[in-house]
MITIKE-457602 format. One line per field, with one value per residue (C-alpha): residue number from 1; residue in one letter; z, y negated, x. Coordinates in nm, 3 decimals. Layout:
BEGIN
papa <- c(NUM ...)
tido <- c(A ...)
c3 <- c(Z ...)
c2 <- c(Y ...)
c1 <- c(X ...)
% end
This chain:
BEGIN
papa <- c(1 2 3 4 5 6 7 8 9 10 11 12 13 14 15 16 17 18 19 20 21 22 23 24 25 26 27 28 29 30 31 32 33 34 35 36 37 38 39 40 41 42 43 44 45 46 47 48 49 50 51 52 53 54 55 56 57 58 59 60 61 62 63 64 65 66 67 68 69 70 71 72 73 74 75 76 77 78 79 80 81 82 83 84 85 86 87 88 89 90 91 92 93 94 95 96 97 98 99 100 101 102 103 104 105 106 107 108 109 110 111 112 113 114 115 116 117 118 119 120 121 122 123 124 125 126 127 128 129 130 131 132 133 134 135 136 137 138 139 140 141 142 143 144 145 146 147 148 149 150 151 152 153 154 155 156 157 158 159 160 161 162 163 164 165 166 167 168 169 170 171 172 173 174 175 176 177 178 179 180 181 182 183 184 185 186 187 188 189 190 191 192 193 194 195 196 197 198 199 200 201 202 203 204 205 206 207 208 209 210 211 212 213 214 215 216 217 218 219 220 221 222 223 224 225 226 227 228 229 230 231 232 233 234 235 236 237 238 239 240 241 242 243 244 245 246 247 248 249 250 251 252 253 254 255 256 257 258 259 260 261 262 263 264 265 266 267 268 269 270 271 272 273 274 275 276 277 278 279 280 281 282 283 284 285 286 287 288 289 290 291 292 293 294 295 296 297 298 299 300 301 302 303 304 305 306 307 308 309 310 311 312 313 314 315 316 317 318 319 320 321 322 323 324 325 326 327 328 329 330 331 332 333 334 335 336 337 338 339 340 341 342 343 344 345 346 347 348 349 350 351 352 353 354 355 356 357 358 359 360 361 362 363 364 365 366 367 368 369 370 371 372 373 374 375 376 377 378 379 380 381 382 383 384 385 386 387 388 389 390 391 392 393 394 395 396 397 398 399 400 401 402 403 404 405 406 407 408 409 410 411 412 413 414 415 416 417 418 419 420 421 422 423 424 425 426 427 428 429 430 431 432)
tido <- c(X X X X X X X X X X X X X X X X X X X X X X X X X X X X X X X X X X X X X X X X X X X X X X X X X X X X X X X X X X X X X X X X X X X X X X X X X X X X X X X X X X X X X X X X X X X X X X X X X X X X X X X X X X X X X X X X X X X X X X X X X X X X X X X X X X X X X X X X X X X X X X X X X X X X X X X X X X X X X X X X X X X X X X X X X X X X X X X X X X X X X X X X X X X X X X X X X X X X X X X X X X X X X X X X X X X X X X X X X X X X X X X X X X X X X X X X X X X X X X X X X X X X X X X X X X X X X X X X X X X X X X X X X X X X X X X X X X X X X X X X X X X X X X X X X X X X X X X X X X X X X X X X X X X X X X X X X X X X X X X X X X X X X X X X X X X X X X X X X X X X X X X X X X X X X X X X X X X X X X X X X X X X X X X X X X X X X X X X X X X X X X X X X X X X X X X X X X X X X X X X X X X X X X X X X X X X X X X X X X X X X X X X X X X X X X X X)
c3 <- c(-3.114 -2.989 -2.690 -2.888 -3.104 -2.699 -2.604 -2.901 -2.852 -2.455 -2.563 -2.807 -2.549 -2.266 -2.580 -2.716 -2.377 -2.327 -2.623 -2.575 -2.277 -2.416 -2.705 -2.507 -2.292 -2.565 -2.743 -2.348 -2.401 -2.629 -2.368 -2.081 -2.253 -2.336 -1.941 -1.930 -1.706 -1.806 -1.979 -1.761 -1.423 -1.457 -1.564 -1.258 -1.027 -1.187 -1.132 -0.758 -0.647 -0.800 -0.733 -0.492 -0.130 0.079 -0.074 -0.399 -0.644 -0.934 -1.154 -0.961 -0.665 -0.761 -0.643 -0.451 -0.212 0.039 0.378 0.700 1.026 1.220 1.575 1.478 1.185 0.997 0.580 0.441 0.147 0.096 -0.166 -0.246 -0.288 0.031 0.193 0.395 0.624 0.651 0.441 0.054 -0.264 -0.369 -0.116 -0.203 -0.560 -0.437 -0.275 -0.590 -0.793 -0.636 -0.761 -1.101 -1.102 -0.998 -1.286 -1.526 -1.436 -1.476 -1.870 -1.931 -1.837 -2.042 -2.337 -2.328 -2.415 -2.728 -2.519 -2.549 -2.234 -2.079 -1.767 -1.491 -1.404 -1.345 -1.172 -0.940 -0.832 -0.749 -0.558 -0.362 -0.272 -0.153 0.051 0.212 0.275 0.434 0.631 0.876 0.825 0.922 1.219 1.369 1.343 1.499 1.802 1.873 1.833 2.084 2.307 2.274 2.334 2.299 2.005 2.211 2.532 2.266 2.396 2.253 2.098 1.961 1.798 1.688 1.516 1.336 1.183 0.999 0.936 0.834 0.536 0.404 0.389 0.231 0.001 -0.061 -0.167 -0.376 -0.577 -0.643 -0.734 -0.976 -1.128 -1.151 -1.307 -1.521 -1.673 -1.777 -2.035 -2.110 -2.114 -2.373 -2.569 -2.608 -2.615 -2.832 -2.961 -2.855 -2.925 -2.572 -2.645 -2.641 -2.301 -2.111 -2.199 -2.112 -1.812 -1.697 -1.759 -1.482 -1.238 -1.195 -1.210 -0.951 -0.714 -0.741 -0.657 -0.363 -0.183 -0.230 -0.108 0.058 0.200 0.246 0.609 0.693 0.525 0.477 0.150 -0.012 -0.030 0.174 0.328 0.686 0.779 0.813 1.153 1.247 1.239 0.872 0.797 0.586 0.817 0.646 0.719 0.951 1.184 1.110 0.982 1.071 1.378 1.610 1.339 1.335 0.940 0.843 0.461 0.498 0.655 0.456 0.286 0.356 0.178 0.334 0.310 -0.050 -0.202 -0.103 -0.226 -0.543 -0.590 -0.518 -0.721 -1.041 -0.956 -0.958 -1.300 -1.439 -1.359 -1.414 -1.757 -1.839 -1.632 -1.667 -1.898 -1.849 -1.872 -2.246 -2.325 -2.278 -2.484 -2.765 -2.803 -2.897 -3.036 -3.278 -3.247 -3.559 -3.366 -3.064 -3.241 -3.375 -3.085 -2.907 -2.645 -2.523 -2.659 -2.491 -2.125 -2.162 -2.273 -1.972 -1.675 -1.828 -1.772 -1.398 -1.326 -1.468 -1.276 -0.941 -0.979 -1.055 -0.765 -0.525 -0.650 -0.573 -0.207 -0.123 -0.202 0.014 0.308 0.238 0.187 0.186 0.454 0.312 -0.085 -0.117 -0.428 -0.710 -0.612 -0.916 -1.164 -1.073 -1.378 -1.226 -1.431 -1.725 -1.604 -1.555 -1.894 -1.977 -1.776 -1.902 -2.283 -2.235 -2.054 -2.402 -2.154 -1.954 -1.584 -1.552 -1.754 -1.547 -1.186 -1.380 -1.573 -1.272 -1.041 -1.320 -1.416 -1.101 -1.004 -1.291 -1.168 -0.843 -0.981 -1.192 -0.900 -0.709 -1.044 -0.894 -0.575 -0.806 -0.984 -1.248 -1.400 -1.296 -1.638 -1.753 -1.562 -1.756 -2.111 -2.023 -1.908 -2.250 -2.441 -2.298 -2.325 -2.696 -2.791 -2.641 -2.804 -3.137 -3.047 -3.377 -3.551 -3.305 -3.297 -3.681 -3.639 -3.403 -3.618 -3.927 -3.686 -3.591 -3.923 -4.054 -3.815 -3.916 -4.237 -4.217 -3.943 -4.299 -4.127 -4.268 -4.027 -4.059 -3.985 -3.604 -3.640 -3.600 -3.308 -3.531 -3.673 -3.307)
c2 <- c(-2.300 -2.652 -2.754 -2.801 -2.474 -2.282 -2.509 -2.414 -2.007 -2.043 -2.186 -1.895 -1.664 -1.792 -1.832 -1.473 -1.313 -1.548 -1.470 -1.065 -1.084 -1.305 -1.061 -0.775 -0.905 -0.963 -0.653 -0.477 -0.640 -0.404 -0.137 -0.365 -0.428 -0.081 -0.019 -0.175 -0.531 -0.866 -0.904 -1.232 -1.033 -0.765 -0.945 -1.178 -0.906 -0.723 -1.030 -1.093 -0.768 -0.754 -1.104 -1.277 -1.325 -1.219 -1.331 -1.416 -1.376 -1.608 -1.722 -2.038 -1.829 -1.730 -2.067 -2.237 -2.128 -2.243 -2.073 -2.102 -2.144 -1.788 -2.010 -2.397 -2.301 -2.521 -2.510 -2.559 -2.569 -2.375 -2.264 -1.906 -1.735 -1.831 -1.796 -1.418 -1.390 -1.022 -0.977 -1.061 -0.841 -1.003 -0.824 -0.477 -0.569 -0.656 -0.323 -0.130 -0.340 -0.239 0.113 -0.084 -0.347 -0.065 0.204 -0.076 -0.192 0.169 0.165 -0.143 -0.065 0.231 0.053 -0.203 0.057 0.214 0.480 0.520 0.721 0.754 1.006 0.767 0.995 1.249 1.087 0.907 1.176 1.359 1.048 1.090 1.434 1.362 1.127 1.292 1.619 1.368 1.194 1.420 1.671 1.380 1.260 1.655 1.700 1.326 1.429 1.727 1.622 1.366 1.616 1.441 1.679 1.484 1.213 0.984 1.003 0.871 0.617 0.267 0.178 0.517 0.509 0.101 0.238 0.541 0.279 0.188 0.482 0.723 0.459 0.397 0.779 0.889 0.559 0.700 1.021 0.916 0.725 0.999 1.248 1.033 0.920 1.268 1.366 1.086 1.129 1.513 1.340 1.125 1.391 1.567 1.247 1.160 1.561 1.734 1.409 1.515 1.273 1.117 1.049 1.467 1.574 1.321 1.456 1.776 1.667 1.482 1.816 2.037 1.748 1.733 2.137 2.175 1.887 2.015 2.371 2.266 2.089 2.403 2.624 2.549 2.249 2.258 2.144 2.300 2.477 2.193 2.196 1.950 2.068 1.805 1.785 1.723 1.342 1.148 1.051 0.674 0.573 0.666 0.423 0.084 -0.095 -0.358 -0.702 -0.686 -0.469 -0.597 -0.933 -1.122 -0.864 -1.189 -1.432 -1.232 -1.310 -1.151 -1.190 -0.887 -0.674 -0.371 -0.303 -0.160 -0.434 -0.464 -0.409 -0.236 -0.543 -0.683 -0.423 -0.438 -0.798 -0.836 -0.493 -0.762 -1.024 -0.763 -0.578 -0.896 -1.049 -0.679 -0.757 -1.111 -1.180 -0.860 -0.736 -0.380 -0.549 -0.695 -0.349 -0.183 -0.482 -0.429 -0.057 -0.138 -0.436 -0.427 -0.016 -0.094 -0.407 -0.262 0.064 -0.121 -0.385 -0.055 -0.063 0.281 0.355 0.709 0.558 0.262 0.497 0.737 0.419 0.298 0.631 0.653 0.313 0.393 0.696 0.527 0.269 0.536 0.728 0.428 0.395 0.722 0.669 0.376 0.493 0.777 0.600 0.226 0.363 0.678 0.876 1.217 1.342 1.501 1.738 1.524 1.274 1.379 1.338 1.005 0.880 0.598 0.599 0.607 0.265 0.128 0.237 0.061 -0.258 -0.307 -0.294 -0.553 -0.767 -0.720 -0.597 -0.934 -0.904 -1.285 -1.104 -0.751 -0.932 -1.122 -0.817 -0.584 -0.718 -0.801 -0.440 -0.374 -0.626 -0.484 -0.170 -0.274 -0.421 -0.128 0.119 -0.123 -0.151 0.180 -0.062 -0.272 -0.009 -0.019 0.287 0.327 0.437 0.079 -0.071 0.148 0.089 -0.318 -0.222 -0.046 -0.282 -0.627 -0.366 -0.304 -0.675 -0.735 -0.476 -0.684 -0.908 -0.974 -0.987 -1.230 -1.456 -1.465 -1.616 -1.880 -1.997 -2.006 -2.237 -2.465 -2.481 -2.597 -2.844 -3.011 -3.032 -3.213 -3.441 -3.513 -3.379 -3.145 -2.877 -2.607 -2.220 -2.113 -1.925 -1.551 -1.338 -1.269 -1.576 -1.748)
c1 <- c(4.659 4.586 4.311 4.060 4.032 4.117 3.838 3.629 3.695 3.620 3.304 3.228 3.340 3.041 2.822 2.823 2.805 2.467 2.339 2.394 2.210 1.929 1.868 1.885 1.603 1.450 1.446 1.371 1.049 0.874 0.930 0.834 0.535 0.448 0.510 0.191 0.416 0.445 0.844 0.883 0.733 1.009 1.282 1.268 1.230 1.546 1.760 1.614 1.653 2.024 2.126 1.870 1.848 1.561 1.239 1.367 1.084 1.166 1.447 1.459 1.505 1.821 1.975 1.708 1.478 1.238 1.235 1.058 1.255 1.095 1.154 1.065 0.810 0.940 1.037 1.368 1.507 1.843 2.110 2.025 2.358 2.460 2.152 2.190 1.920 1.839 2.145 2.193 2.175 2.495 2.705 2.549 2.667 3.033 3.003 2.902 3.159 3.436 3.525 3.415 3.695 3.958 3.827 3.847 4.153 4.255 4.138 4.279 4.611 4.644 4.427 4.735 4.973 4.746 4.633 4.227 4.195 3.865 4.015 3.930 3.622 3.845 4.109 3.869 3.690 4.014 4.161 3.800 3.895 4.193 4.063 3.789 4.007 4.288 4.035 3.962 4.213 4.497 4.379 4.309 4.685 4.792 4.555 4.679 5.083 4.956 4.819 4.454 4.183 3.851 3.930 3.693 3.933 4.208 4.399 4.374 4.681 4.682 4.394 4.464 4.787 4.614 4.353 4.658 4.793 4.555 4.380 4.714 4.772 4.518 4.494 4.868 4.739 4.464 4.719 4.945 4.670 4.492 4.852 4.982 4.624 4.668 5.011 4.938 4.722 5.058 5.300 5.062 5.081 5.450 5.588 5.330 5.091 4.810 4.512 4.462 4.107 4.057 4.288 4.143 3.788 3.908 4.096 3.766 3.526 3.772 3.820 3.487 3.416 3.716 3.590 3.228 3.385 3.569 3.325 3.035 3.286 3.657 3.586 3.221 3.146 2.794 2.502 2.309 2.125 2.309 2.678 2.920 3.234 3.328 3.295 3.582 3.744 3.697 4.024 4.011 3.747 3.805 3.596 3.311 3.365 3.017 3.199 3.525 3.634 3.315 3.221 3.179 3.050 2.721 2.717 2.377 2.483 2.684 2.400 2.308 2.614 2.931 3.152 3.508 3.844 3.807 3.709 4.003 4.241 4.043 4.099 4.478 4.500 4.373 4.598 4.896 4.791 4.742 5.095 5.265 5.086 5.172 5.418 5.674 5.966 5.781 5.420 5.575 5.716 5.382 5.156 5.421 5.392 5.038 5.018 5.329 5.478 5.703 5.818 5.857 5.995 6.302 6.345 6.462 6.155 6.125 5.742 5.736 5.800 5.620 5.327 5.373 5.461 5.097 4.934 5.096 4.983 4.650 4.579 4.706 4.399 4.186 4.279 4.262 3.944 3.801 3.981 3.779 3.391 3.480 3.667 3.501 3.135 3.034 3.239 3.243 3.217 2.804 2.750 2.704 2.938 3.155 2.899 2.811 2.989 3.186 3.494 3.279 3.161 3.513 3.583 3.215 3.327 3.680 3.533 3.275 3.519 3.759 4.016 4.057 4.133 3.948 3.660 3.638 3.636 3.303 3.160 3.190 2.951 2.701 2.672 2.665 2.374 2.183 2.224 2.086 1.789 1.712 1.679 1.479 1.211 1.036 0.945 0.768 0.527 0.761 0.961 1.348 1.433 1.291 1.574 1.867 1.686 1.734 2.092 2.146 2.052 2.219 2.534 2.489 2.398 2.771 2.902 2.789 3.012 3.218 2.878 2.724 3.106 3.002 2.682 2.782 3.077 2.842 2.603 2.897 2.997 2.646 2.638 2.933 2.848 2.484 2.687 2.952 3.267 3.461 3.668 3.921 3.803 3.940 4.274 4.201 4.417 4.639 4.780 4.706)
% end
């Protein structure tokens, strides 16, 4: 495949995703409109309040905006996404994209390996459990081997130490629940081929019955109405950069959210799964198994263990997942935590991103943005369940995307033909 046709598909790539979401704003209209709100009105407050900085109110907004100075009066004129005064939305969408970029990570890796599993709901919500039970359970045994009474009286260096302990613990045993959880569906796979679609649906249903029993009743901290475990002990937290990283900076861009460390993890966690991938005799084994089985079959790569490694790996991400929104945001696992549905977005993500780890780290936080802006409709007289219906529908305009691909290259090659040139049709994936 030379430049120009990579060039060409690139192109096609941006192009198709634009044109999903302009159709599916499109289409949201009717609804809007039936809301009784102008289409244009709601769909630039659903992009401020996902995307914009303080104030934001129109589509221009979302990269310029004029502000006044609270202590000289004066108006200036300043570049929106960096623009945090009063915090920004963007970092609240970093936040939310996090357990995104990890879940979809997750499917990918197994979706490389010709496994369709969808059980990184399960296996995040049981890498959350482990967490939250680990985070205060861990420390309560370090104090009292050290003889500490009061955790406040702690001693510094003890308690500088345990920050890096007691994360990489129960970050530890996130990963090993979520893989373990993960490769049952695996083992079921390669020993009695059983449709991996169908365990992990299963698996899913009693992760989140078992999680949901635990917290009402073993590890249920109070009899508050809501159902919730004990909080986490401080030196189990993954601190946010505002209290962290930029604690002396006074960065107000971060304010509001509880982005930190987890973001971090997140990120390096897609640079690694991309070069174990791409860049790996065992990454090669696994992209063979599905892409070419017969190939792979009779090249003597072991199909059932790159099938299971995938699984392991998968359910690790998952896990670490799970581990961060409980010790990177929320502090504690609430009833209804495990039917939030979060793995189901990963799976979600990774699909619309067509499995690329350059396309996830994008598609992530503009789910999550739109997300965002759909819960903060209701503050605009508008309907919540307006937001998801917009959502919905930008999602299935990308899922069109072989039909939409079409329709460009039909345009392209119209134009070349009233401008007298003559071209050759793009090579498909497979011949490329």
């Amino acid at each position: 495949m030379n430049e120009h046709t990579g060039f060409r598909r690139s192109l096609e790539t941006i192009g198709v995703a634009l044109l999903a979401i302009f159709l599916g704003l499109l289409a949201s209209s009717v609804f809007v409109i039936i809301a009784g709100s102008n289409p244009v009105d709601a769909y630039q407050r659903l992009f401020c309040e996902g995307f914009g900085a303080r104030g934001c109110e129109t589509f221009g907004n979302l990269l310029v905006q004029t502000v006044v100075n609270e202590d000289t009066g004066e108006s200036q004129t300043v570049f929106s996404p960096l623009h945090g005064t009063g915090g920004h939305s963007l970092a609240l969408v970093l936040e939310r994209a996090t357990p995104l970029i990890l879940t979809a990570l997750s499917a990918t890796v197994a979706f490389k390996a010709g496994l369709f599993s969808i059980g990184m709901d399960g296996q995040f919500v049981l890498g959350a459990l482990a967490a939250a039970f680990l985070g205060y359970w861990f420390p309560a045994q370090l104090y009292t081997l050290f003889g500490v009474t009061d955790p406040e009286l702690a001693p510094e260096a003890l308690k500088t130490i345990m920050h890096i302990i007691v994360p990489a613990v129960c970050l530890g045993a996130a990963m090993m629940a979520g893989a373990f959880y993960s490769w049952i569906a695996g083992y079921l796979k390669v020993k009695l081929n059983i449709n991996v679609l169908i365990s992990t649906i299963i698996l899913n249903a009693i992760a989140v019955q078992f999680v949901g029993y635990m917290v009402n009743y073993p590890l249920r901290s109070d009899m508050n109405n809501i159902a919730r475990t004990a909080r986490i002990d401080e030196t189990a937290w993954l601190i946010p950069f505002n209290r962290g990283l930029f604690a002396n900076a006074d960065i107000e861009w971060f304010s509001g959210s509880r982005l930190g460390v987890g973001f971090i993890i997140a990120v390096v966690a897609a640079v690694l799964v991309w070069y174990f991938l791409y860049r790996t005799t065992r990454g090669y084994e696994q992209r063979m198994v599905n892409g070419s089985p017969l190939f792979a079959r009779f090249s003597g790569i072991p199909g059932t263990h790159a099938m299971l490694r995938a699984m392991l790996i998968s359910g690790a991400l998952s896990g670490i997942a799970g581990a961060i929104e409980v010790i990177g945001v929320e502090r504690r696992i609430v009833d209804g935590f495990a039917t939030a549905g979060t793995g189901f977005d990963g799976v979600l993500v990774a699909i619309l991103a067509r499995e690329s780890i350059v396309g996830i780290l994008f598609v992530a936080p503009f789910i999550a943005g739109l997300e965002q802006g759909a819960i903060n409709f209701q503050f605009g007289n508008l309907p919540r369940q307006l937001g998801n219906i917009i959502i919905a529908l930008i999602i299935l305009f990308n899922a069109m995307e072989y039909f939409l691909r079409s329709y460009i290259a039909a345009i392209w090659r119209k134009r070349h033909i009233f401008s007298g040139k003559s071209i050759t049709p793009a090579p498909t994936e497979a011949s490329s």
